[in-house]
C-alpha positions as CSV (number, residue, x, y, z in Angstrom):
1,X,10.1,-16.7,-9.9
2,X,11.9,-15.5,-6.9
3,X,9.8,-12.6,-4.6
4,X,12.6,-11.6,-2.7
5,X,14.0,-7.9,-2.7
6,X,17.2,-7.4,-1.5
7,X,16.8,-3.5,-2.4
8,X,13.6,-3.0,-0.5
9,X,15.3,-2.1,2.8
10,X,17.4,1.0,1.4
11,X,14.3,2.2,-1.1
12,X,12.2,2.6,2.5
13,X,15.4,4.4,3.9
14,X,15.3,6.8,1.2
15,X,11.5,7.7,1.1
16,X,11.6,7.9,4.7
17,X,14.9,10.3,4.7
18,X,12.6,12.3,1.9
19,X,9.5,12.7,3.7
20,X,12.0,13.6,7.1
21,X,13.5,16.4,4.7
22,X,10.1,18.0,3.8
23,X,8.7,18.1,6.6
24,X,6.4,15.8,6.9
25,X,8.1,13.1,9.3
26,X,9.5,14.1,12.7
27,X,12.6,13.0,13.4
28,X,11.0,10.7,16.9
29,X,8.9,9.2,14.2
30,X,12.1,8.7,12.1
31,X,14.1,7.2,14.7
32,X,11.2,5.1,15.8
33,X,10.7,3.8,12.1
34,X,14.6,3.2,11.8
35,X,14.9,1.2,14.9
36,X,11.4,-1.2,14.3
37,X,13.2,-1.9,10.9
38,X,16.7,-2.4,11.9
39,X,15.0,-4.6,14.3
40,X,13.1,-6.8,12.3
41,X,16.3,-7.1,10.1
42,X,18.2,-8.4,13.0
43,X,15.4,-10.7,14.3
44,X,14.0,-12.2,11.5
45,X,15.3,-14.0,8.6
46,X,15.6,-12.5,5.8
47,X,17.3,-12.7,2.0
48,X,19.3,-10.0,2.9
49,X,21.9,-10.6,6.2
50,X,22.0,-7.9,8.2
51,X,25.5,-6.7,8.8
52,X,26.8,-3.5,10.2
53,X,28.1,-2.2,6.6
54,X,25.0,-3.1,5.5
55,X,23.3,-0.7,8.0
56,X,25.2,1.9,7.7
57,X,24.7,1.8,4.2
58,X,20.7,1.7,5.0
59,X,21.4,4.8,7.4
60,X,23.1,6.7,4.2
61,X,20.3,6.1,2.3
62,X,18.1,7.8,4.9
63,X,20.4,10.7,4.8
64,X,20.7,11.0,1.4
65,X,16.8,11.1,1.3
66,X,17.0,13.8,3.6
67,X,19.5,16.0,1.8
68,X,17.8,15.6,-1.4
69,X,14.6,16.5,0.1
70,X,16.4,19.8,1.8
71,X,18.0,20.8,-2.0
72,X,14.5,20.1,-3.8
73,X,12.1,21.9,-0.5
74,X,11.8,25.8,-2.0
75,X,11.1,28.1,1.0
76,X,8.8,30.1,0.1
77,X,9.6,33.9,0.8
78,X,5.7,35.3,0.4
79,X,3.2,35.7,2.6
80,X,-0.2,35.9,2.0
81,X,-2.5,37.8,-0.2
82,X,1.3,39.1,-1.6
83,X,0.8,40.1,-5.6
84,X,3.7,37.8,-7.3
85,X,4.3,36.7,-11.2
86,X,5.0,33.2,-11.6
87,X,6.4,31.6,-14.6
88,X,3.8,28.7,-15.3
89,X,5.0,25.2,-16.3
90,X,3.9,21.7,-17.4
91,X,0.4,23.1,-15.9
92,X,-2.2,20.1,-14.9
93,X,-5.8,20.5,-15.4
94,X,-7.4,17.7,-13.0
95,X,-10.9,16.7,-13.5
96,X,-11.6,18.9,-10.6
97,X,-14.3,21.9,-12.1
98,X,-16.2,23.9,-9.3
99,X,-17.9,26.8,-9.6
100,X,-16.0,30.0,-11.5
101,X,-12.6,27.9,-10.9
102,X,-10.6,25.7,-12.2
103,X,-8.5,23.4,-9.7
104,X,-5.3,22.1,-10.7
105,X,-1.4,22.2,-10.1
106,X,2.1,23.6,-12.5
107,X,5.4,23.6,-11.6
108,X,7.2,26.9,-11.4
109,X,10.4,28.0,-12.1
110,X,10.6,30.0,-9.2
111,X,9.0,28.2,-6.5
112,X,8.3,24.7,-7.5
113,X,5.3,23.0,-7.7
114,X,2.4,25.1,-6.4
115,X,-1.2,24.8,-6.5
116,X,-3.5,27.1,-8.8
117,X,-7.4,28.1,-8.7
118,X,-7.6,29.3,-12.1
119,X,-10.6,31.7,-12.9
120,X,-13.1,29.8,-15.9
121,X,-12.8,33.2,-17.4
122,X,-9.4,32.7,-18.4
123,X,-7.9,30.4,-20.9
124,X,-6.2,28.0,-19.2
125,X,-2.4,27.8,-20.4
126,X,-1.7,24.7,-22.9
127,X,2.0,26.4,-22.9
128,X,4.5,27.8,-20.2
129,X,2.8,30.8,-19.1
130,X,4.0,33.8,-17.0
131,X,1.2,35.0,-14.4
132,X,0.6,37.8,-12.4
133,X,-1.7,37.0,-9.3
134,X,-2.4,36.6,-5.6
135,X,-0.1,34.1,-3.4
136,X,-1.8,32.4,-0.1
137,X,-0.7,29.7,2.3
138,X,-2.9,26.5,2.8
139,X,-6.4,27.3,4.5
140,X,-8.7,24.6,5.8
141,X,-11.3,24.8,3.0
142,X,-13.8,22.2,1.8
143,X,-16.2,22.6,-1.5
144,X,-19.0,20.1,-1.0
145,X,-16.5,17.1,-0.4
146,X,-13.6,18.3,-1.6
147,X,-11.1,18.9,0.8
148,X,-8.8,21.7,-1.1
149,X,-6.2,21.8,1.4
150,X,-5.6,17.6,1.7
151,X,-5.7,17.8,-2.4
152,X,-3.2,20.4,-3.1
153,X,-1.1,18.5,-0.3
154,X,-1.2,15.3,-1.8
155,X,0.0,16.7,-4.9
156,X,2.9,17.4,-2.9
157,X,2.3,21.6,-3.7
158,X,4.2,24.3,-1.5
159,X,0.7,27.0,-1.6
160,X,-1.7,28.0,-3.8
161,X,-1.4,30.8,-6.5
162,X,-4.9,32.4,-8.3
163,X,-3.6,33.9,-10.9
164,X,-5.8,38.0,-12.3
165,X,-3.6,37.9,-15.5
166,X,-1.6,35.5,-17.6
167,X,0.1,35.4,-20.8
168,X,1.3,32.3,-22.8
169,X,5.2,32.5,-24.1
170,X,6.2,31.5,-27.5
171,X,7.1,27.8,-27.5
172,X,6.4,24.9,-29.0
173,X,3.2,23.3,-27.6
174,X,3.8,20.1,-25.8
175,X,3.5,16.7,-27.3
176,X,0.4,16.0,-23.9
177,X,-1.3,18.7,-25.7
178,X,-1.1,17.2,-29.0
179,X,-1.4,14.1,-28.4
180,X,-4.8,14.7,-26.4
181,X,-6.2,16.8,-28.9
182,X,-5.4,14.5,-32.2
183,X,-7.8,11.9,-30.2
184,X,-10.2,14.1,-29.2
185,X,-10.9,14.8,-32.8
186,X,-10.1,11.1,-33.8
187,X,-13.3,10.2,-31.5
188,X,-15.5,12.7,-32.1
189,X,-15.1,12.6,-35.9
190,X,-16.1,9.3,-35.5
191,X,-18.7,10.2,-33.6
192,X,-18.8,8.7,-30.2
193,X,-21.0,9.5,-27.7
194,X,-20.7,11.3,-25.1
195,X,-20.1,9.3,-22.1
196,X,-18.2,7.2,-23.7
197,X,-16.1,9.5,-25.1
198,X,-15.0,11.1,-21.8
199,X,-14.6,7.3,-20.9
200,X,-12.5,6.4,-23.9
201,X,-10.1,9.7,-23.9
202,X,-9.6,8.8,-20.3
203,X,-8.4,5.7,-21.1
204,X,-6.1,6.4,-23.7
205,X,-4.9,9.7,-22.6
206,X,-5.3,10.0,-18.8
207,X,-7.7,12.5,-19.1
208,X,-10.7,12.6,-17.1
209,X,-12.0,16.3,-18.0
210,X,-14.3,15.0,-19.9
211,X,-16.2,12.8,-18.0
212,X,-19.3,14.1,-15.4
213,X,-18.3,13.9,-11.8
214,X,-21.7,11.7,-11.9
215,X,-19.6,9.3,-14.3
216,X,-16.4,9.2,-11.8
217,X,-18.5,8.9,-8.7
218,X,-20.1,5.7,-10.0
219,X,-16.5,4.0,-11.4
220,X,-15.1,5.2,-8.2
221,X,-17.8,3.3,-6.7
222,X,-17.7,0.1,-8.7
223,X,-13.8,-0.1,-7.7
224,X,-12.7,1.0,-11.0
225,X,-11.3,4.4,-11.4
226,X,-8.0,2.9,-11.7
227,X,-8.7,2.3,-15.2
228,X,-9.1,5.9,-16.2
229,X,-5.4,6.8,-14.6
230,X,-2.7,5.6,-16.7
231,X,-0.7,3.1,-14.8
232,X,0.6,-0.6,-15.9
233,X,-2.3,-1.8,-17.6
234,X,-2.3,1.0,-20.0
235,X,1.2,0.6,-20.6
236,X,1.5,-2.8,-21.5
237,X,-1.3,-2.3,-24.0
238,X,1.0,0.1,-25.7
239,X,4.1,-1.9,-26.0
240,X,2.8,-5.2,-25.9
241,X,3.2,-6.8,-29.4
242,X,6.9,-5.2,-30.0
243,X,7.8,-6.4,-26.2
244,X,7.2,-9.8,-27.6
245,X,10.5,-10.0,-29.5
246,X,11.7,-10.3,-25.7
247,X,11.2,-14.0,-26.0
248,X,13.4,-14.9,-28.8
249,X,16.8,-17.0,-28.6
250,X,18.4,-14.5,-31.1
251,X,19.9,-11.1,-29.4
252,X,19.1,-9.2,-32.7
253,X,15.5,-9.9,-32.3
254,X,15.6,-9.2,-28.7
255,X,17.0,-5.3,-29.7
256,X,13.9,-4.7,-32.0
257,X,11.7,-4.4,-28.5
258,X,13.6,-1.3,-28.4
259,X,10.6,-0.1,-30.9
260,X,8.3,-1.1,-28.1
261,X,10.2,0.5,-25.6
262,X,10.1,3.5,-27.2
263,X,6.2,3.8,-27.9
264,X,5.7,3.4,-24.3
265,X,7.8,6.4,-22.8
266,X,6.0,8.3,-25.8
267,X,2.5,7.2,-24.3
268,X,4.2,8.1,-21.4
269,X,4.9,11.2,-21.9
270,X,2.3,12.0,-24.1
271,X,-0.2,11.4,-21.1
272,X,1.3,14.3,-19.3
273,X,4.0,12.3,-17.2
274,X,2.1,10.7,-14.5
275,X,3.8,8.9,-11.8
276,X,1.8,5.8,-11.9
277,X,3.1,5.7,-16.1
278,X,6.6,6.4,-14.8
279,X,7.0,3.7,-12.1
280,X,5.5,1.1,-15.2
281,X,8.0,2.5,-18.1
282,X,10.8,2.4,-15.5
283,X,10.1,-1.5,-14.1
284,X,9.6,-2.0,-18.2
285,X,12.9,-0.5,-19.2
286,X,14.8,-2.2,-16.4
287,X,13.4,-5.7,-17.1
288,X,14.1,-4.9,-20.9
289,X,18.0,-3.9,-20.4
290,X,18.3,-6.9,-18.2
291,X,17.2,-9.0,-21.3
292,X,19.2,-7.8,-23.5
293,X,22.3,-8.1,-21.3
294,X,21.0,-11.7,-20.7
295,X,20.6,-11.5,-17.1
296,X,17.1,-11.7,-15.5
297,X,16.1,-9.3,-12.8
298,X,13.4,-9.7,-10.6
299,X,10.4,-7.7,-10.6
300,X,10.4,-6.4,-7.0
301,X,14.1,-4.8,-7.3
302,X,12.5,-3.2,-10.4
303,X,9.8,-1.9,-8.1
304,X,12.6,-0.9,-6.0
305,X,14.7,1.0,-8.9
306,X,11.3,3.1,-10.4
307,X,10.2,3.5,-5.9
308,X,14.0,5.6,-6.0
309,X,14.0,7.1,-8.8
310,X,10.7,8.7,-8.6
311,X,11.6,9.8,-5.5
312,X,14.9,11.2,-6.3
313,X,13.2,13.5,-9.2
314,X,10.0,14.3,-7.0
315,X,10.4,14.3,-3.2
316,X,7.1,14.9,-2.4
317,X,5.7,11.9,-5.0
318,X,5.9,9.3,-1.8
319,X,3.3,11.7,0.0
320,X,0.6,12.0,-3.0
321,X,-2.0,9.4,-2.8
322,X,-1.9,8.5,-6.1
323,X,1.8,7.2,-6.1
324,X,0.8,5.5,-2.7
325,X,-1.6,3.4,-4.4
326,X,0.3,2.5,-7.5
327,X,3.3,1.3,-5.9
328,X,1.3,-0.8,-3.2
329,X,-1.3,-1.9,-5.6
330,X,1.7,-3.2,-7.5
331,X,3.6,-4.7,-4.7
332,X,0.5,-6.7,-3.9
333,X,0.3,-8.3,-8.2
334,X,4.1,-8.9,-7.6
335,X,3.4,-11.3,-4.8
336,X,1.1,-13.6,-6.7
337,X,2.4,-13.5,-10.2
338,X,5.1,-16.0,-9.5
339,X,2.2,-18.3,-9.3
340,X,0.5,-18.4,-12.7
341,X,-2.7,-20.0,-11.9
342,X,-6.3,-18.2,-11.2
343,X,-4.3,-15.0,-12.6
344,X,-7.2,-13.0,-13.7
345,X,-8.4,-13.7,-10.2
346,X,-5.6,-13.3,-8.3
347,X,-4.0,-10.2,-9.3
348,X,-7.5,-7.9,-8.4
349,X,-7.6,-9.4,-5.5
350,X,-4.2,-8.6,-4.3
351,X,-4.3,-5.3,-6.2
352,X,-7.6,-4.6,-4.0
353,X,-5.9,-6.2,-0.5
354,X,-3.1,-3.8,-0.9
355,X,-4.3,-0.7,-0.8
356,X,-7.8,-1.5,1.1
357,X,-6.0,0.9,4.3
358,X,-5.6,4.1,1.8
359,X,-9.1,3.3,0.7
360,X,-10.8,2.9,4.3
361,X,-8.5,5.7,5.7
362,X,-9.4,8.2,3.0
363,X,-12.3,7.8,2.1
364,X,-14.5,5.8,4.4
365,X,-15.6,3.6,1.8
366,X,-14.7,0.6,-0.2
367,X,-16.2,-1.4,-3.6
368,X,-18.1,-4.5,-2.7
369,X,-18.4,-5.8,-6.2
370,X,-15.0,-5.1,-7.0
371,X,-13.4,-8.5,-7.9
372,X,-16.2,-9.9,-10.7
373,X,-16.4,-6.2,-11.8
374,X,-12.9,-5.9,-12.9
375,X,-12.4,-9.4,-13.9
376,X,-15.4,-8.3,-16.5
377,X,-14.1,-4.7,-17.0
378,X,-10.2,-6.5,-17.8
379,X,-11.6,-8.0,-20.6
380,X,-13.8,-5.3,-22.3
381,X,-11.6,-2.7,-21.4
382,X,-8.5,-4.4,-23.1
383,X,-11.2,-5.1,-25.8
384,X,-11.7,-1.4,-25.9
385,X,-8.0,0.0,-26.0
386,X,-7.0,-2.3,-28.7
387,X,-10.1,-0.9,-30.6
388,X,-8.9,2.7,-30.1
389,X,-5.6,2.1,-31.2
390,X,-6.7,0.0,-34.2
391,X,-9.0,3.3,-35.0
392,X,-6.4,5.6,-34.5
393,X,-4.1,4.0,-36.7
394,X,-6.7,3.4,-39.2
395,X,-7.9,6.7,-39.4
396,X,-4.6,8.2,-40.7
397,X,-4.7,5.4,-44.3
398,X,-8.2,5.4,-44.6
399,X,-10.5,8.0,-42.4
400,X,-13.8,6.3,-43.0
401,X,-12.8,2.8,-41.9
402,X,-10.4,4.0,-39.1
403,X,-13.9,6.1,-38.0
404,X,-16.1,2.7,-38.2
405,X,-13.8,1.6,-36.1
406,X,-13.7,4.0,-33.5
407,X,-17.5,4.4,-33.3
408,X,-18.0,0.6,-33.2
409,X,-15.6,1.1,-29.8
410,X,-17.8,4.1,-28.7
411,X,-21.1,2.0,-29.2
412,X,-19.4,-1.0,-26.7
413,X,-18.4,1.4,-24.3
414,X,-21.6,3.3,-24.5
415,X,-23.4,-0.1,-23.7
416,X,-20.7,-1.1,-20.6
417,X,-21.5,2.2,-18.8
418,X,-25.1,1.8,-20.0
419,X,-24.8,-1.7,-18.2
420,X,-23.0,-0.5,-14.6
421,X,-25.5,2.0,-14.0
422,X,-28.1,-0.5,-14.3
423,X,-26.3,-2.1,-11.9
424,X,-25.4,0.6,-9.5
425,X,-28.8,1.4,-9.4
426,X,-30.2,-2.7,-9.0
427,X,-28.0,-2.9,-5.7
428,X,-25.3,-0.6,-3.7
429,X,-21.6,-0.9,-4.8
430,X,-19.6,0.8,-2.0
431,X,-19.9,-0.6,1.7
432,X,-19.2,2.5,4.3
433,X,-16.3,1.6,6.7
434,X,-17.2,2.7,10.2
435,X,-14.4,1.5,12.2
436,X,-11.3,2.8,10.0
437,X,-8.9,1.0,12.6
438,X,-10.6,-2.4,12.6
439,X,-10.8,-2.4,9.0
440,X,-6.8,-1.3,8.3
441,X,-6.1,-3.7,11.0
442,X,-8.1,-6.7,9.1
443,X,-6.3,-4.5,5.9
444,X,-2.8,-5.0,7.5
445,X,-3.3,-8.5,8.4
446,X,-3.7,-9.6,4.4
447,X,-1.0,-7.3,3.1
448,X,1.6,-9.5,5.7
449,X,-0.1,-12.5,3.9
450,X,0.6,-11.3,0.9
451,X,4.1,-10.5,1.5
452,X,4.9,-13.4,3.1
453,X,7.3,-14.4,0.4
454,X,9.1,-11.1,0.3
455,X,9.2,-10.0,3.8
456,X,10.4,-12.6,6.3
457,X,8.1,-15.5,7.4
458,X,7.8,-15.3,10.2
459,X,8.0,-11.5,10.4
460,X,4.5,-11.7,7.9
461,X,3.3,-13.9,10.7
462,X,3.9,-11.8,13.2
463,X,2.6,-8.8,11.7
464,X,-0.7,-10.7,11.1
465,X,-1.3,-12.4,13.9
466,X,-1.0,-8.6,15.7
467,X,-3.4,-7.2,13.5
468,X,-5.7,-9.9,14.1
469,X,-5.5,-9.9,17.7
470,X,-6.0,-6.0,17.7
471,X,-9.1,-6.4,15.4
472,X,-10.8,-9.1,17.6
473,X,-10.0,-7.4,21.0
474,X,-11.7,-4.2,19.2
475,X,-14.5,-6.0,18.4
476,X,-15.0,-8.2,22.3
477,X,-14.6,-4.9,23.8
């Protein structure tokens, strides 16, 4: 399989012309980035020959990243402490409970997407909303760890709104909302456990409210918190028998993945939307349209399609962490999967490599045990989610079997998380990172290896050998 992607140059135009239209690039630093690339494109060899049409084409990108930036960017006309009324949409809980409040984010029809620190008091709004409340700027504030300020910012939020009243609308209630509540009561009608109930709703729904933050501390220490956000792995699970159908001779049979196609953007969008599910149901549906026309098209421009697309509906998605690590966590599987030995090895391990820089930058820590841990957790997990979709769709012919079911999955994940808190507390599972540089440098120096194939040569070796020359003059010095 080819690694090449000829569309790779004009996606990083466009998320860099995005992140220079919200603000968050200045336009040295856009120049600067423009030139090293344009630079590298002349120098090296790569799939794609640079000529000037070519550039200018690259430079239109930019520009239209910019402009749809500048259309999408609200500016906000309220200062703080002003009393506004917001009309509430698609509001997000997020795992994120403190105190009296509730932190999480909604889009607006007014202003966008802002951030909210809803009072426990009040019901938080499973339907669009209008809210009357108190409007403030960002502040430098930190609860314990959490930085409130870099989280709302990630989420790519224009300020924070704390709403006093708030009164649902008459509308439908959203198929998230549904969806989340039929397997809440699928698994506790069966019956399961508490931990692994949180564990097991996370996994099939994305949502993480109910697990303790004692539960996501220790996955997020084991290097496996990735499993409770829906992303890839989650997705193929969904549509992986009907996507089967892709393999046949016979262009009728080939149409009937069209079924699976269309589970998956209803997991999709049942889990709330996430970009992570997005960027997977988009590489899926261009892969799947490229089969049925008979032409194949290489995974990386599929990255590169979902990478603009996302974008183009969200601006702010390339700043939030969590679309940071999907796309670079899947940019490092793509490199090795053309290779289809040591697989179940491979693909952690690059996933891991990949986004090791976010990991030390961020959050000055990183998994030790995170290769034989998610080798294990890839098959119990997928042992897990085929159990809760086999109980789920059991449950609705015959409740007491479709219950046994469920319950027998509740008992194996009770056991797992049982079994890595034995472990967490046998040994430590995160190693601190003390020199961020050095470690993104060492970080750098195996994503150029990685991309070796995709990138030019001898532009990968380049960009490794500096990293590795920074990183041992740091550490002789």
């Amino acid at each position: 399989m080819r690694t090449h992607a000829p569309l790779l140059p004009y996606v990083i135009a466009f998320w860099v012309g995005t992140s220079l239209g919200i603000g968050k690039l200045e336009i040295w630093n856009f120049i600067l980035i423009t030139w090293i690339i344009s630079g590298c494109w002349i120098g090296f060899r790569w799939s794609l020959q640079f000529t000037s049409y070519r550039f200018i084409f690259f430079i239109a990108c930019s520009a239209l990243g910019f402009i749809r930036a500048n259309t999408y960017v609200v500016n906000v006309p309220y200062k703080s402490g002003d009393f506004i009324v917001l009309t509430l949409k698609s509001c997000k809980p997020q795992p994120l409970n403190y105190g009296k409040n509730i932190y999480g984010y909604a889009s607006t029809r007014e202003i966008g997407k802002v951030g909210i620190i809803w009072p426990s008091e009040m019901k938080f709004p499973s339907t669009e909303s209008i809210s009357l409340g108190i409007w403030k700027p960002f502040e430098d504030k930190k609860l314990g760890n959490f930085d409130v300020k870099a989280y709302y910012e990630s989420l790519g939020c224009n300020g924070v709104f704390k709403p006093i009243e708030s009164m649902s609308l008459d509308s439908d209630i959203p198929i998230s909302s549904i969806y989340r509540l039929t397997m809440i009561n699928n698994l506790v009608g069966a019956g399961v456990e508490k931990h692994a109930l949180g564990f097991m709703l996370g996994l099939s729904t994305g949502d993480k409210s109910l697990l303790s933050r004692k539960a996501k501390d220790l996955f997020a220490r084991a290097g496996l918190s990735h499993l409770l956000a829906v992303s890839g792995y989650h997705v193929g699970l969904v549509g992986f028998i009907p996507l089967l159908f892709l393999r046949s001779r016979r262009r009728e049979i080939k149409y009937l993945s069209g079924f699976g196609l269309a589970a998956i953007w209803t997991f999709i969008i049942a889990c709330g939307s996430p970009w992570s599910a997005i960027r997977s149901g988009i590489m899926l549906t261009v892969a799947i349209a490229g089969k049925w026309a008979s032409h194949s098209v290489l995974p990386w421009q599929a990255l590169c399609v979902a990478a603009w697309i996302v974008a183009w509906i969200d601006p702010y998605a390339p700043q939030q962490l969590g679309t940071q690590l999907s796309f670079a966590a899947t940019a490092g599987i793509l490199s090795v999967v053309s290779k289809p030995k040591w697989l179940m090895l491979r693909i952690p391990i690059a996933a891991q490599t990949a986004t090791l820089a976010w990991l030390a930058l961020v959050f000055q820590k990183v998994p030790i045990f995170f290769l034989p841990l998610n080798v294990i957790a890839s098959v119990i997990v997928t042992f897990i989610g085929a159990i809760i979709g086999l109980g789920s769709f059991a449950i609705t012919i015959d409740p007491v079997v479709g219950n046994a079911i469920l319950n027998f999955g509740g008992l194996i994940t009770e056991g797992s998380i049982q079994a890595l808190e034995w472990f967490d507390q046998s040994t430590h599972l995160v190693m601190n990172v003390d020199s961020v540089g050095n470690f993104i440098a060492a970080s750098i120096s195996g994503v150029a290896w990685l991309l070796k194939d995709t990138i030019p040569f001898m532009l990968s070796r380049l960009i490794s050998a500096t990293a590795i020359l920074f990183l041992s003059f740091n550490l002789l010095s």
